[in-house]
C-alpha positions, 0 to 999 in steps of 0.5 A, spaced: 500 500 500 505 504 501 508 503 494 502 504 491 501 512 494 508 513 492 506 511 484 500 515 485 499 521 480 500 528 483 492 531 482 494 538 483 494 543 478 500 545 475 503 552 478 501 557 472 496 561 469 491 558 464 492 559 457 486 563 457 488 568 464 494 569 461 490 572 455 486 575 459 491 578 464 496 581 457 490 584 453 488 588 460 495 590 461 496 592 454 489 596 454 491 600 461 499 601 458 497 604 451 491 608 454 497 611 458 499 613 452 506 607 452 508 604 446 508 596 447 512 591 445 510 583 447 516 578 447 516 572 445 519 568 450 524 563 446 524 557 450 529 550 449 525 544 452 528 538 452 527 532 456 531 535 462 528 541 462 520 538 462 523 533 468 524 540 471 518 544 470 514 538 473 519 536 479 517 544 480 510 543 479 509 547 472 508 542 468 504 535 470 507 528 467 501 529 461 503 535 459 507 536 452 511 543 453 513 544 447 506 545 444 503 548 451 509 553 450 507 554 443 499 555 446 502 561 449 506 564 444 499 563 440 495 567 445 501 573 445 500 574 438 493 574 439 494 580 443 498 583 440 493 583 433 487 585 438 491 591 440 496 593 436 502 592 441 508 590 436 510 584 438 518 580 439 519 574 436 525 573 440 524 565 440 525 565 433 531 570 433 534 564 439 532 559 434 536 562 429 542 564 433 542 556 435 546 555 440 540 554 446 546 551 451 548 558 451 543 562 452 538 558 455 539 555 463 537 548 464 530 548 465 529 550 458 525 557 460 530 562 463 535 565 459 542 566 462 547 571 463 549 570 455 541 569 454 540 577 457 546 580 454 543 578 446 536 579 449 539 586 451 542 588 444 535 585 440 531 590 445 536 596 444 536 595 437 528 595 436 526 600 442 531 605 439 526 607 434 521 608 438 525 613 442 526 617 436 520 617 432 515 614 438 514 609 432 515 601 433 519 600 425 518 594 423 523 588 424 526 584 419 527 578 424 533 574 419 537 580 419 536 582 427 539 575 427 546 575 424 546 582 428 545 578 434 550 572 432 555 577 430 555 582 436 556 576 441 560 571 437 554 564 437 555 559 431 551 560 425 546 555 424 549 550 418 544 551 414 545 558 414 553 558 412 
């Protein structure tokens, strides 16, 4: 019997917002923000979820054993751009500029969400170069998210990706 509670599933929930709060909860804050008159940017968070990392995130209770973190990581990005399209905040497509860079381990910490100290410095230097215009014109200029890369890679030295040489 004792064995059986051990082996027994956790029936707790998962320690975050649901997908539908958090869509809630970013068009609220956008909506207060832009009223206040502020440009808004929504960062798409990049991520590297290997299997580690989803051990990770369930020991610490983000995840349950059912949950695919690769696709419920995707449902989030999916619900930032949602908002961004509803109200016109410009958003960051920082996973795809991380992807681009290739080079996870470097960037990204072991449980696959949070950046590293190497991660903060590109993220930095992507945020400088994008915000700049806002600052000068109070306009958001569009970004070409391929060149935005390079610039990245090149600045802090990362592997291009093989299929990019």
């Amino acid at each position: 019997r004792l064995l059986s509670l051990f082996k027994k599933q956790p029936t707790e929930k998962p320690l975050r917002v649901s997908l539908s709060q958090y869509q809630e909860n970013l068009t609220a804050i956008v909506t207060e923000l832009e009223a206040q008159g502020a440009a808004v940017f929504l960062i798409a968070a990049p991520s590297n979820l290997t299997a580690e990392a989803r051990q990770r995130l369930v020991q610490t209770g983000y995840l349950t054993l059912s949950d695919n973190a690769v696709e419920l990581h995707r449902q989030y990005l999916l619900r930032l751009r949602d908002v961004a399209n509803q109200t016109g905040a410009v958003m960051l497509n920082v996973s795809g500029l991380f992807a681009g860079l290739d080079a996870p381990q470097d960037l990204m910490m072991r449980d696959g969400i949070h950046l590293t100290d190497r991660g903060h410095q590109v993220l930095a230097a992507i945020l400088a170069e994008v915000c700049a215009p806002v600052l000068e014109t109070g306009t958001a200029a569009p970004v070409d998210d391929a060149a935005l890369a390079r610039r990245a890679r090149a600045a802090f030295t990362l592997p291009e990706r093989p299929e990019a040489r």
